[in-house]
C-alpha positions as CSV (number, residue, x, y, z in Angstrom):
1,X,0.0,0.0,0.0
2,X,1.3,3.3,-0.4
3,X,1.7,5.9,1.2
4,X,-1.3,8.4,-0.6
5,X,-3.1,5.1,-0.3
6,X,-2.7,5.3,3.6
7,X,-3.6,8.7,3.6
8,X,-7.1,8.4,1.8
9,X,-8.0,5.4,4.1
10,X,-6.7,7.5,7.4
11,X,-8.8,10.2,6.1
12,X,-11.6,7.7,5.0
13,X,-11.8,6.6,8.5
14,X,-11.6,10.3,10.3
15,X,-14.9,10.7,7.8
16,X,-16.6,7.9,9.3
17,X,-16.3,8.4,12.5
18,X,-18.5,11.4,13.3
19,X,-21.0,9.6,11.2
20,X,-20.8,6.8,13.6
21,X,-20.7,9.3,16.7
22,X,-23.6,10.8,15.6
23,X,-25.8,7.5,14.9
24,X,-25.1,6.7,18.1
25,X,-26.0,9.9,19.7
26,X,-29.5,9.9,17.6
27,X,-30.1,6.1,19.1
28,X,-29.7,6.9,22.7
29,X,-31.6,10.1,21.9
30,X,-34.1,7.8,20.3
31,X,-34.1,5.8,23.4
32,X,-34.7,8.3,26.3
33,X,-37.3,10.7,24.4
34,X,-39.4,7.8,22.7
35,X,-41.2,7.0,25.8
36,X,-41.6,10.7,27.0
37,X,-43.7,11.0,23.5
38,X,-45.5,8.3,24.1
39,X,-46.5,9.1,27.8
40,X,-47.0,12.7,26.1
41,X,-49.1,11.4,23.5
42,X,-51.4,8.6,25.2
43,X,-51.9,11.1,27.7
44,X,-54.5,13.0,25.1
45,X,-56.2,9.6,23.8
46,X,-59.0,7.4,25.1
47,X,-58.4,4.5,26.4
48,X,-59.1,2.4,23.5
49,X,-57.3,4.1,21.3
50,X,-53.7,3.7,24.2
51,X,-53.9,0.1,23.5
52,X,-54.3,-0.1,20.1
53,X,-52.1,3.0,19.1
54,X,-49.8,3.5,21.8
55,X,-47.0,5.7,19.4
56,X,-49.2,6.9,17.2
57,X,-51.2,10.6,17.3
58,X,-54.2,10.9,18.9
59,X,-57.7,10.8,16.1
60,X,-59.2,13.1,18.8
61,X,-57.4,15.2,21.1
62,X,-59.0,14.7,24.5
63,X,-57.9,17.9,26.6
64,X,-60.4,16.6,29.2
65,X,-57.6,14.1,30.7
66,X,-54.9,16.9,31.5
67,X,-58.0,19.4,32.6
68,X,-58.9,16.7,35.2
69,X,-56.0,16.2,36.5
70,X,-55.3,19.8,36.7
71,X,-58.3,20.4,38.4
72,X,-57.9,17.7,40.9
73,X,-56.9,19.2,44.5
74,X,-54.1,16.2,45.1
75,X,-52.0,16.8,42.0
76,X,-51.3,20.8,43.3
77,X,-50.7,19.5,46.8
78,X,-48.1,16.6,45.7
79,X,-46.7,19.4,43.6
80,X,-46.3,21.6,46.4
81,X,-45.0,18.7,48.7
82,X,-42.1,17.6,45.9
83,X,-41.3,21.1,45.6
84,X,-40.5,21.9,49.0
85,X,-39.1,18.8,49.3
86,X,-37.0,19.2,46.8
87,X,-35.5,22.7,47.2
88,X,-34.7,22.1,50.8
89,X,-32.6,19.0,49.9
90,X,-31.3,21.1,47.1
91,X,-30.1,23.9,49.4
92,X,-28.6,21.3,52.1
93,X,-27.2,19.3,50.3
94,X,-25.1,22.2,48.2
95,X,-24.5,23.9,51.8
96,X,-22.9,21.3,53.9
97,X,-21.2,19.6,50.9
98,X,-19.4,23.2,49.4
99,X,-18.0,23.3,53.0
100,X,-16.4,20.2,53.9
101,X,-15.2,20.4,50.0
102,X,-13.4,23.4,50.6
103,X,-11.5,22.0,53.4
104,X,-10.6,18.8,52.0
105,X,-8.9,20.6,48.6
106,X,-7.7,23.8,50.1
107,X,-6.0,23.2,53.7
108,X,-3.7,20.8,54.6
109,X,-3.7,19.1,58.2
110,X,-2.9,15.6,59.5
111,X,-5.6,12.9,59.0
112,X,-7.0,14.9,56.4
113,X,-7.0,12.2,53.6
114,X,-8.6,9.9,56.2
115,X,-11.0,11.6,57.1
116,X,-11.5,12.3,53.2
117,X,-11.9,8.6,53.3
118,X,-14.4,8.5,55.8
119,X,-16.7,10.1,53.7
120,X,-16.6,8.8,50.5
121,X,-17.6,5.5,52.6
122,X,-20.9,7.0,52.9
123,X,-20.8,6.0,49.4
124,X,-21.0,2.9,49.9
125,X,-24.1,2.8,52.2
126,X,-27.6,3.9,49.9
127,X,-30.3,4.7,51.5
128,X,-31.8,1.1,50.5
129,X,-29.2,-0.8,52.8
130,X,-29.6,1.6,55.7
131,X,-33.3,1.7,55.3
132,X,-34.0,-0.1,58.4
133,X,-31.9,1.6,61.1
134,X,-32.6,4.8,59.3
135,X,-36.5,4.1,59.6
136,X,-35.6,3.5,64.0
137,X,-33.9,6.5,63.8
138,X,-36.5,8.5,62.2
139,X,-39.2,7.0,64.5
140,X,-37.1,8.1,68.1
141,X,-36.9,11.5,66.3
142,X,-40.4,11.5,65.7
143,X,-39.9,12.5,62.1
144,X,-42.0,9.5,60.8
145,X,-44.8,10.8,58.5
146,X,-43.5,14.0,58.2
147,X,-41.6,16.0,55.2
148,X,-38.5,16.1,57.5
149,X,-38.0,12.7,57.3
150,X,-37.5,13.0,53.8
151,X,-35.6,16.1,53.5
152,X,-33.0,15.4,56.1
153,X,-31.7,11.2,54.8
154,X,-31.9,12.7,51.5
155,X,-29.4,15.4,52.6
156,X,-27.3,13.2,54.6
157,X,-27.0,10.4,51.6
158,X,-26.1,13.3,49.1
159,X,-23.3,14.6,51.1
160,X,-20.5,12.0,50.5
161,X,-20.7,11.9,46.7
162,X,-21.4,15.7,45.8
163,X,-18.2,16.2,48.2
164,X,-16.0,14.1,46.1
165,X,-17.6,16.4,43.2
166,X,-16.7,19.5,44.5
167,X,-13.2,18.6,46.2
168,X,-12.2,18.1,42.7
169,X,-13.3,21.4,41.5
170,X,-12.3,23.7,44.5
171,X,-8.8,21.7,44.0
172,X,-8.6,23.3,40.1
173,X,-8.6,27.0,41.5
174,X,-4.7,28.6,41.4
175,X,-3.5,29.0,44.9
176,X,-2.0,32.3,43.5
177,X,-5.6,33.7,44.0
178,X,-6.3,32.7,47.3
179,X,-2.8,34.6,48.5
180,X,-3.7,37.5,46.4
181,X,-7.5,37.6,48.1
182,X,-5.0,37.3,51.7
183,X,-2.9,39.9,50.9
184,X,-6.0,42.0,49.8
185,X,-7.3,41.4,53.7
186,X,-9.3,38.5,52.8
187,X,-10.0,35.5,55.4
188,X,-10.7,31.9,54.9
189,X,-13.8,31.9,54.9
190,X,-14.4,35.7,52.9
191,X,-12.1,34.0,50.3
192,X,-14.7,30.8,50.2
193,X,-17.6,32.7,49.9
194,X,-16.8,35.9,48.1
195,X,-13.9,34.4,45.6
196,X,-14.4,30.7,44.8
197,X,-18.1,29.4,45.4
198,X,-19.2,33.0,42.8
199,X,-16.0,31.3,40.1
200,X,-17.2,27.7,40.8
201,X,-21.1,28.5,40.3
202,X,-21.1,26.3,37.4
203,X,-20.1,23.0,39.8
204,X,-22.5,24.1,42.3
205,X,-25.3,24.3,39.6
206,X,-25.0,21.2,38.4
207,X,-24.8,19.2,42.1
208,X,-28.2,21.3,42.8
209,X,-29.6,20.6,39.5
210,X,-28.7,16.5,40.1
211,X,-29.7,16.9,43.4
212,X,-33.0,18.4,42.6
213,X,-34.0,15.3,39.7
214,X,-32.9,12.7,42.5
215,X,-35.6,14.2,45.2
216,X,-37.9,15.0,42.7
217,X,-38.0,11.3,41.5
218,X,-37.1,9.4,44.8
219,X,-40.2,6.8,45.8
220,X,-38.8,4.4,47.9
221,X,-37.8,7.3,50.8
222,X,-41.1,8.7,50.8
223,X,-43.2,5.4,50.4
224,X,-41.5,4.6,54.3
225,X,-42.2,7.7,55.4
226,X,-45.1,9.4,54.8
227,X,-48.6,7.6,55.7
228,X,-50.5,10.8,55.5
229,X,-52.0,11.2,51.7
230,X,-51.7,14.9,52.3
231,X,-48.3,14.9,52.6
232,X,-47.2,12.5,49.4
233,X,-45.2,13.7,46.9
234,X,-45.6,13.6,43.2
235,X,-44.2,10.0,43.2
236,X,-46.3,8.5,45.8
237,X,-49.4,10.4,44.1
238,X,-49.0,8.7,40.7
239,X,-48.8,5.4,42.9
240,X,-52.0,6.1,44.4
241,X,-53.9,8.3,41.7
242,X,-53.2,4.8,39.3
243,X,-55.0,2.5,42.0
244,X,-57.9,4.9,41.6
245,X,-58.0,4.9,37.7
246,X,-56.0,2.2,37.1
247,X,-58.4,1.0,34.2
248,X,-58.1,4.6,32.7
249,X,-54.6,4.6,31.1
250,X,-54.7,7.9,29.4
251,X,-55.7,10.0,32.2
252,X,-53.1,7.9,34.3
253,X,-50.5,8.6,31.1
254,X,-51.7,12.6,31.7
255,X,-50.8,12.4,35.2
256,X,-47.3,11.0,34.5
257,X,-47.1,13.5,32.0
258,X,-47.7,16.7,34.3
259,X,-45.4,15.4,37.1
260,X,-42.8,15.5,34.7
261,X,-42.5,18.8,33.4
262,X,-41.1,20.2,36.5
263,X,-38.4,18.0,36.5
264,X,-38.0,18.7,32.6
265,X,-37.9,21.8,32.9
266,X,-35.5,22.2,35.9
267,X,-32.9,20.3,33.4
268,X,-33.8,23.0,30.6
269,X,-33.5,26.2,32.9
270,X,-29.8,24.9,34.1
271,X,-28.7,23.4,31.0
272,X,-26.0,25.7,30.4
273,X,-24.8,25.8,34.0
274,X,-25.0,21.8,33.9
275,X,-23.1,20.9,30.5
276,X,-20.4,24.4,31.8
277,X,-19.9,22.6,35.3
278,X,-19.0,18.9,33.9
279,X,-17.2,20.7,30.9
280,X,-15.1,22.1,33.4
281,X,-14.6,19.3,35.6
282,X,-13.6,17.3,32.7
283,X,-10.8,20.1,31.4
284,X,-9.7,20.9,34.4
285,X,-9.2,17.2,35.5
């Protein structure tokens, strides 16, 4: 072979392969938004026409299932519920994981990578194989049936990962900076909170963003918890709104439908802050 021979199949092969990159991002596309259409979709058919068409367009458009649902008092209060639930463990778990972040990439003491160690091995523990002394310690804290006993395990079980996150992207910033802020007057903790969390806003997005799809979506937390209906979430609502119409797919489909938009469009708000963080992490790395 020679060597303009090489060349055209090197440059043959370069060709191909953001063909094949692209194929495979349009699969996996494919493959995540293909059922949100369909839940979309069957969500404004009868219930006929779900089982016979189920990724096909409506014949009739029935705006009656999404109105029902809308005007249904337990989809609001499950929406408020998830909310609240959500943006506190948001707010915690971006709190007390920024600090113990900071300390772990900025000062050096003794026993510091130990005790770094210690809690990545929270990691290790989910909240399904602590479930049971977690549920005891909930009960002696009187927290059973109550939003608090979601908000607070969900915090705790964030805090071990999103500090692994965030030691690696307080680590990135020049220590030049921090001297110049302490020559400047600046303390420790003026420096943390005036300098690096504004220049590591990206990072801190995109834990609170994660954070906020994990609450939003977590069953198995609540379904322990809570044993008051007025206090389910969205999840524990579509659980109990399909053993009331579980016959009627398409206003069960409608009610899927609405409890994901938040969630949708939390992702869609903090896009750029998201794909910015990880790009970061990933140069910087």
């Amino acid at each position: 072979m020679t060597t303009q021979d090489m060349r055209v199949s090197v440059g043959s092969n370069r060709g191909i392969a953001p063909v094949l990159q692209y194929l495979v991002a349009v699969f996996f596309a494919l493959v995540v938004l293909i059922p949100l259409f369909a839940t979309l979709i069957n969500g404004f058919k009868s219930n006929a026409e779900v089982l016979l068409h189920p990724f096909g367009l409506p014949s009739t458009w029935h705006w009656e299932n999404y109105i029902g649902v809308l005007q249904g008092g337990s989809f609001w209060r499950q929406l408020g519920n998830s909310t609240m639930v959500m943006l506190a463990t948001s707010v915690g778990v971006v709190v007390l994981s920024s600090m113990p972040a900071f300390v772990f990439a900025r000062m050096t003491f003794r026993g510091r990578e130990l005790l770094f160690n210690f809690f990545t091995l929270g990691l290790l523990f989910p909240i399904a194989v602590a479930i049971l002394p977690l549920y005891i310690s909930l009960r002696q804290a009187n927290l059973v049936d109550s939003l608090w006993g979601i908000i607070l395990p969900q915090v705790a079980f964030g805090i071990p990962g999103n500090v692994l996150i965030l030691r690696g992207f307080f680590a990135t910033v020049p220590r030049e900076l921090e001297e110049a802020a302490a020559m400047d007057g600046c303390s420790t903790a003026g420096f943390f909170v005036r300098v690096l969390l504004p220049l590591m806003r990206p990072a801190l997005a995109a834990v609170a963003v994660l954070t906020m799809v994990y609450s939003w979506n977590d069953f198995f937390l609540p379904l322990l918890v809570l044993n008051t209906e007025q206090l389910y979430t969205l999840p524990l609502g579509i659980m109990q709104f399909q053993g009331q119409f579980g016959t009627d797919w398409a206003r069960v489909l409608s009610f899927v439908a609405l409890s994901l938009v938040p969630t949708i469009g939390f992702y869609l708000i903090a896009e750029r802050q998201i794909i910015a963080g990880l790009t970061a992490g990933a140069v910087k790395g």
